[in-house]
C-alpha positions as CSV (number, residue, x, y, z in Angstrom):
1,X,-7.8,-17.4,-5.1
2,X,-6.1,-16.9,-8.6
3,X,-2.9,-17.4,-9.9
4,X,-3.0,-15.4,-13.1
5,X,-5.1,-12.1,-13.8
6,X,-4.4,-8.8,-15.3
7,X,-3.5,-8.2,-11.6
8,X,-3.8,-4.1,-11.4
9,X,-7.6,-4.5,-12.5
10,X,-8.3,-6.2,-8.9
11,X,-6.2,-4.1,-6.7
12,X,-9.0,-2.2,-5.1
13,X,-9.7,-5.1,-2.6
14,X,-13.2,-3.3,-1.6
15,X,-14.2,-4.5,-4.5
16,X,-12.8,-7.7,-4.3
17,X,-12.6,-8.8,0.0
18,X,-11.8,-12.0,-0.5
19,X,-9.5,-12.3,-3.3
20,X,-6.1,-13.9,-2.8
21,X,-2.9,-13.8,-5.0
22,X,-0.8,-16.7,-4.7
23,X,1.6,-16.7,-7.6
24,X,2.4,-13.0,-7.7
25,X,1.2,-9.8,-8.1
26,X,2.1,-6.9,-10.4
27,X,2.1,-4.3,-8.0
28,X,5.4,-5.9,-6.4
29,X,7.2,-5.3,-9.8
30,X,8.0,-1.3,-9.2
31,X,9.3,-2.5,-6.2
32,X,12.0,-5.1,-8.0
33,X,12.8,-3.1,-10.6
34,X,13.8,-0.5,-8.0
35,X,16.2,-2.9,-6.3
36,X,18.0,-3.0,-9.5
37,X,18.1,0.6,-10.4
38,X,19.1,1.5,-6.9
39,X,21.9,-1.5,-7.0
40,X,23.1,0.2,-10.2
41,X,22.8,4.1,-9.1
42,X,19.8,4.6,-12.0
43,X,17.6,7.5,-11.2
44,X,16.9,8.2,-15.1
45,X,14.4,5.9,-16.3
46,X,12.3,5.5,-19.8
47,X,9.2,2.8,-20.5
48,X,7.8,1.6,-23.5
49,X,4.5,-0.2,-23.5
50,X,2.4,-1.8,-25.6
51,X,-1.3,-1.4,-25.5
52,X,-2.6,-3.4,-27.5
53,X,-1.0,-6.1,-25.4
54,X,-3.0,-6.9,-22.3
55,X,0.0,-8.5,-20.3
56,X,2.3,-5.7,-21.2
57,X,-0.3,-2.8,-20.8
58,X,-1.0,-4.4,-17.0
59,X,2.6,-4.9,-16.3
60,X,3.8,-1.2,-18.2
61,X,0.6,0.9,-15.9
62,X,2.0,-0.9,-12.9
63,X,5.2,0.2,-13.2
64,X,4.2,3.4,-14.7
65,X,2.5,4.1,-10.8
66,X,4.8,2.6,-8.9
67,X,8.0,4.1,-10.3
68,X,6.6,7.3,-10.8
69,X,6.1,7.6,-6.8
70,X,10.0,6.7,-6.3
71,X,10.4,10.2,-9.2
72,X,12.9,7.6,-10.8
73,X,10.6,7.5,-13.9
74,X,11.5,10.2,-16.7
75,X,9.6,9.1,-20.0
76,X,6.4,7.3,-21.3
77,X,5.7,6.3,-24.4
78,X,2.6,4.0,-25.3
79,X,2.5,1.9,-28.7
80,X,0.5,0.1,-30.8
81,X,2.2,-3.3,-31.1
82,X,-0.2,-3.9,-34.7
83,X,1.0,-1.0,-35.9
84,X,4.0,-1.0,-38.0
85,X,5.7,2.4,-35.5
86,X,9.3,3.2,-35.6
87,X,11.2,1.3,-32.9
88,X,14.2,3.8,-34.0
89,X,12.1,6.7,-33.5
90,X,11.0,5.7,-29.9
91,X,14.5,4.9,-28.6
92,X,15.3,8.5,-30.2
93,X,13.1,10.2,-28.3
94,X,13.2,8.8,-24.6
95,X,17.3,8.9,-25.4
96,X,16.6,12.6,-24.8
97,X,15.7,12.0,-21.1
98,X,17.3,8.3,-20.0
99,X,19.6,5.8,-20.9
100,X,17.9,2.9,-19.1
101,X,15.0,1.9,-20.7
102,X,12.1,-0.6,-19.4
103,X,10.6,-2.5,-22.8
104,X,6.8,-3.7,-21.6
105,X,6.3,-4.9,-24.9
106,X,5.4,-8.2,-26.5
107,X,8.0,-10.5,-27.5
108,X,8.6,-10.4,-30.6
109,X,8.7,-6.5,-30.4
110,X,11.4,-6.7,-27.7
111,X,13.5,-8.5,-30.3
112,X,12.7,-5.5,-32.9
113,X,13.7,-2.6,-29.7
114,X,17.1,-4.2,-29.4
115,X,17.6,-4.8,-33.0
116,X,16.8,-1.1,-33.4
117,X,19.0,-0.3,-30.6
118,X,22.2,-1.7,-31.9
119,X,21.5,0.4,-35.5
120,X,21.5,3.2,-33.4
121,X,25.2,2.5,-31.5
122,X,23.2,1.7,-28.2
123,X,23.6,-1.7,-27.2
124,X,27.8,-0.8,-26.5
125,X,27.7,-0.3,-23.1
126,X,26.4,3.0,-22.5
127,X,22.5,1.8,-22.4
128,X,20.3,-0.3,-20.1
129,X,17.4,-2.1,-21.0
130,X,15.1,-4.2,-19.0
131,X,12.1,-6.9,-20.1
132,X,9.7,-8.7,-17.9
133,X,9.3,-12.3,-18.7
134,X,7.5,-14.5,-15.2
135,X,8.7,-17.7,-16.9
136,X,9.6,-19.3,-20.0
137,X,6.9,-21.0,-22.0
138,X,5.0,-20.3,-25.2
139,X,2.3,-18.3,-23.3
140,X,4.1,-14.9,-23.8
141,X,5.3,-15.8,-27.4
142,X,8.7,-15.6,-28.6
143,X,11.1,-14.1,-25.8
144,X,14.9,-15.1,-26.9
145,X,16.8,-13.7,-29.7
146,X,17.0,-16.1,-32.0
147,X,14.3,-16.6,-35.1
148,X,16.5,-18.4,-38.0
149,X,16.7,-15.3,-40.0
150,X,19.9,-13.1,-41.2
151,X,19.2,-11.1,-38.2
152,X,19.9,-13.8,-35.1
153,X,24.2,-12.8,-35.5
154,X,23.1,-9.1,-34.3
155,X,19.7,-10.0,-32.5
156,X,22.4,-12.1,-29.9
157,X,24.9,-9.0,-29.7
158,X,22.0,-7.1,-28.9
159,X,20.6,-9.1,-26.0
160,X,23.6,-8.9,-23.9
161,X,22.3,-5.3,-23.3
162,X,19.2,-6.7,-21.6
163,X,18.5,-7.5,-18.1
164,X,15.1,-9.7,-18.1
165,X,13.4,-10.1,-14.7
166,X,11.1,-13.6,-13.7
167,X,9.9,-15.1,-11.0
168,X,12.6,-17.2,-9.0
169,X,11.8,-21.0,-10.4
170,X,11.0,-23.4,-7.5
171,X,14.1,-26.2,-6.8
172,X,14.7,-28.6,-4.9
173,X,13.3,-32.9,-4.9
174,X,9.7,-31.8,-3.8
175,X,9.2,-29.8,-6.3
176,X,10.8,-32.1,-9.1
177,X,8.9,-34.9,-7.9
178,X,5.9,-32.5,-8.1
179,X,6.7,-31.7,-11.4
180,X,7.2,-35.3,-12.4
181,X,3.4,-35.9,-11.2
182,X,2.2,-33.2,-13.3
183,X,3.8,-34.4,-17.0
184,X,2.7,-38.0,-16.1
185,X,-1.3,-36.7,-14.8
186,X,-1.1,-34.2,-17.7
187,X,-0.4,-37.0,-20.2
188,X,-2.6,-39.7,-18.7
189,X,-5.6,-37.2,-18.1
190,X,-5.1,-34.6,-21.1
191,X,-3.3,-36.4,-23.7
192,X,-0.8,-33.4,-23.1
193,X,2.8,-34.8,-23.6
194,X,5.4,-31.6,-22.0
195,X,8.5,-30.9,-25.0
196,X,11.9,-31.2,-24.1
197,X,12.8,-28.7,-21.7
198,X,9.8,-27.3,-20.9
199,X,9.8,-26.2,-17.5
200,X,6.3,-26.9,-15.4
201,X,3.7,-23.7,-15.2
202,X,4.9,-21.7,-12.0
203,X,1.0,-21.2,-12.0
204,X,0.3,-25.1,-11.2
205,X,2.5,-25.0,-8.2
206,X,1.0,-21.6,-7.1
207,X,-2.7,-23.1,-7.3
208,X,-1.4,-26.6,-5.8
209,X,-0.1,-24.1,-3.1
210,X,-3.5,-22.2,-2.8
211,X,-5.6,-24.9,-2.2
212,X,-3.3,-26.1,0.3
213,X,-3.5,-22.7,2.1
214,X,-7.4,-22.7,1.7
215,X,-6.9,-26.0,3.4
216,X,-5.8,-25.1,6.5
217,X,-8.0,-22.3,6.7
218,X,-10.8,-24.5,6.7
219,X,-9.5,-27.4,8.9
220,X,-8.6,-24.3,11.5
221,X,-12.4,-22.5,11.3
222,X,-13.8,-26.4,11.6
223,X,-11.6,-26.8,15.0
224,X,-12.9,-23.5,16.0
225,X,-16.5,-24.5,15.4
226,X,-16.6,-21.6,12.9
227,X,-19.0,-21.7,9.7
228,X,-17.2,-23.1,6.3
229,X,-19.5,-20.8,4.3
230,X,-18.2,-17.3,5.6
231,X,-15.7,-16.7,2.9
232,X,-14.9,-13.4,4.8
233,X,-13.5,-15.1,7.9
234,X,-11.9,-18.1,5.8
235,X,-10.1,-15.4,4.0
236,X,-8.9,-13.5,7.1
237,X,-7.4,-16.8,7.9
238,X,-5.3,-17.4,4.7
239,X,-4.0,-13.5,4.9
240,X,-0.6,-12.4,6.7
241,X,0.6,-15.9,7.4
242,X,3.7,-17.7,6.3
243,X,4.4,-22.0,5.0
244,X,6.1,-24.1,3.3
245,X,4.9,-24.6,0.0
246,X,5.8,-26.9,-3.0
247,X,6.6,-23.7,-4.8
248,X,8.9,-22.7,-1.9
249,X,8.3,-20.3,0.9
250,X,5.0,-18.3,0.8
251,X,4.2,-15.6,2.3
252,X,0.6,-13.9,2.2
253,X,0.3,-10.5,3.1
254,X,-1.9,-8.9,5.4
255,X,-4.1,-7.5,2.2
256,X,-4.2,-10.9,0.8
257,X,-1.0,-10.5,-2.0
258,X,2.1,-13.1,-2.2
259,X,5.5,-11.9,-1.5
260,X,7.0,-13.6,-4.0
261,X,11.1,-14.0,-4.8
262,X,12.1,-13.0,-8.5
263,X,15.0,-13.4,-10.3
264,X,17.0,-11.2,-12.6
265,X,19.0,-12.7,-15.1
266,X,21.5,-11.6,-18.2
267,X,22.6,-13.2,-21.5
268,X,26.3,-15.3,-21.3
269,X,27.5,-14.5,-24.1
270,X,29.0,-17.5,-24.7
271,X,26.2,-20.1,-24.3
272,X,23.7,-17.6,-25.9
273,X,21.5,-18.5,-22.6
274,X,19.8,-16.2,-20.1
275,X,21.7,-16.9,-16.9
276,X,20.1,-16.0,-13.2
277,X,22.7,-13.2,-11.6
278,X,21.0,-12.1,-8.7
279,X,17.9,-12.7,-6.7
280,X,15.0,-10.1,-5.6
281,X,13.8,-11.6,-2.1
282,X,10.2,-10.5,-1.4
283,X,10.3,-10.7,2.1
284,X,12.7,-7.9,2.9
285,X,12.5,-6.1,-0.6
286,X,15.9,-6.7,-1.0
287,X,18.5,-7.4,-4.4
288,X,21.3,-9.8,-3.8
289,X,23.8,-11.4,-6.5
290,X,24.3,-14.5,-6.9
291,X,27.8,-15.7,-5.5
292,X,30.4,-16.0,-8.8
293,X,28.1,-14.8,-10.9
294,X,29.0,-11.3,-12.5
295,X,26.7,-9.5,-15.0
296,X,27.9,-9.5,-18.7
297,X,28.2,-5.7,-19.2
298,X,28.0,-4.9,-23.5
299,X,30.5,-3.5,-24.8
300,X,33.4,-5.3,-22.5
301,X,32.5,-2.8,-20.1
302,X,33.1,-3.4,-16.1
303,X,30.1,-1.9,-15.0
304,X,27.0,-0.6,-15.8
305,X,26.2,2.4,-17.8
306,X,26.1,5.7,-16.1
307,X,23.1,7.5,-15.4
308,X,23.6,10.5,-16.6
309,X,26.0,10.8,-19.7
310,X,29.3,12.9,-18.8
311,X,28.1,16.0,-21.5
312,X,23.8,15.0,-20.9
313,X,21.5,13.4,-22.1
314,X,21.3,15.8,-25.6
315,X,25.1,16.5,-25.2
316,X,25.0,19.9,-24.4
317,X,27.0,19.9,-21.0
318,X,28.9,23.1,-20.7
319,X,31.8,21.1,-19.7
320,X,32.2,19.3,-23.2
321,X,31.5,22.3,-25.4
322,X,35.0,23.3,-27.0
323,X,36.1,27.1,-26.4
């Protein structure tokens, strides 16, 4: 079982019979991001990803396949995060075929992409841009805008052109009181005290859920007079079922992958603060807003940016050249 892995490097489950994913897997993510485009009427779409970054390179090649096969996917441009490369002349170029625009980049680099994006006039409404961020914590570096420089005033304006998507957070009084096990065990076992705010790894409540699944396997193959040591039928046990978990519903597929929810959330521009606005629900593929909770288009806009500019993308349109 595993919770976290460069996920796309153990797809091929010939390879790999027995392996289940319990927190989520990357080859889901195409189909989230296509909930949203299709929600929004986006058939246009650029990615920039960073290879010298092994969570973004996984995260950018699955969503390079997957969005490819929907023909939704127009651009690709691959970056060396070390290297000092113009974030102006990236945008430049995939402006020429898209005005939504997937960042698989490290976080401090998403921070410079938006910064260079509202130099350029394109954070005003007429451009889209999307991060993936599974949940907050220090483990994928600084995500938010703000880094006490002269920059933060236009790094916030910025943001508000993003749309960051994360796995849905578990709620509820089993999973607090879960959580409130952890901090104390983590403290009293690891001398590891959680800061202020600092939400508990999705990943512990995916394992917690694993073994639990793992579990029952064993309890039903024991009941069955069935041999403990056969990982094969053990596994065939934990695949395409559905419980209760501490981290919420789970569903296992019949290939051995969760179905996991995700959210997809958008800066207030008010608080500052990344706010959840609509739900991805794994079980039926499906995108669904969250009741009173509009998205905060840039620019004062009511909706979201066109697909297609009215005169194209390099503003050539027959229709907008002057006689």
């Amino acid at each position: 079982m595993t919770q976290k892995l460069p996920q796309t490097l153990f797809n091929d489950k010939g390879k790999y019979p027995t392996l289940t994913r319990m927190s989520y897997c990357q080859c889901r993510l195409p189909r989230v991001f296509t909930s949203v485009f299709e929600r929004f009427g986006w058939s246009h779409v650029a990615l920039l990803l960073d290879k010298s970054d092994l969570f973004s390179l996984t995260v950018g090649k699955s969503l390079e396949w997957g969005l490819r096969k929907e023909g939704v996917l127009k651009a690709v441009r691959e970056l060396d995060g070390n290297e000092r490369e113009s974030c102006e002349a990236l945008l430049k170029d995939v402006s020429m075929y898209a005005r939504v625009v997937i960042l698989s980049v490290r976080g401090s680099l998403v921070r410079e992409f938006l910064l260079a994006a509202h130099a350029l006039g394109m954070t005003h409404g007429d451009w889209a841009f999307l991060d993936v961020e599974i949940f907050q914590g220090g483990y994928w570096g600084e995500t938010g805008w703000a880094a006490d420089d002269e920059r933060d005033a236009a790094a916030r304006a910025a943001y508000e052109a993003l749309l960051r998507v994360s796995l849905k957070l578990p709620t509820g009084d089993r999973f607090d009181e879960f959580a409130d096990t952890v901090r104390a065990r983590a403290k009293q076992h690891y001398n590891y005290t959680f800061s202020d705010g600092e939400e508990v790894n999705f990943f512990i409540g995916a394992f917690y859920d694993g073994v639990y699944l793992l579990g029952m396997a064993l309890n039903e193959t024991l009941t069955e007079g069935g041999d403990i040591r056969d990982g094969r039928n053990i596994t065939r046990r934990m695949w395409g079922r559905d419980f209760h978990g501490i981290t919420g519903h789970v569903r296992i597929d019949a290939v051995g992958d969760r179905d996991a929810d995700y959210a997809i959330l958008d800066l207030d521009p008010v608080t500052g603060k990344f706010e959840v606005v609509a739900f991805y629900h794994g079980l039926n593929s499906s995108y669904k807003p969250v009741a009173g909770k509009a998205i905060h288009w840039p620019g004062g806009r009511r909706g979201p940016p066109l697909d297609t500019p009215r005169c194209g993308f390099l503003g050539n349109d027959p229709m907008c050249q002057g006689g």
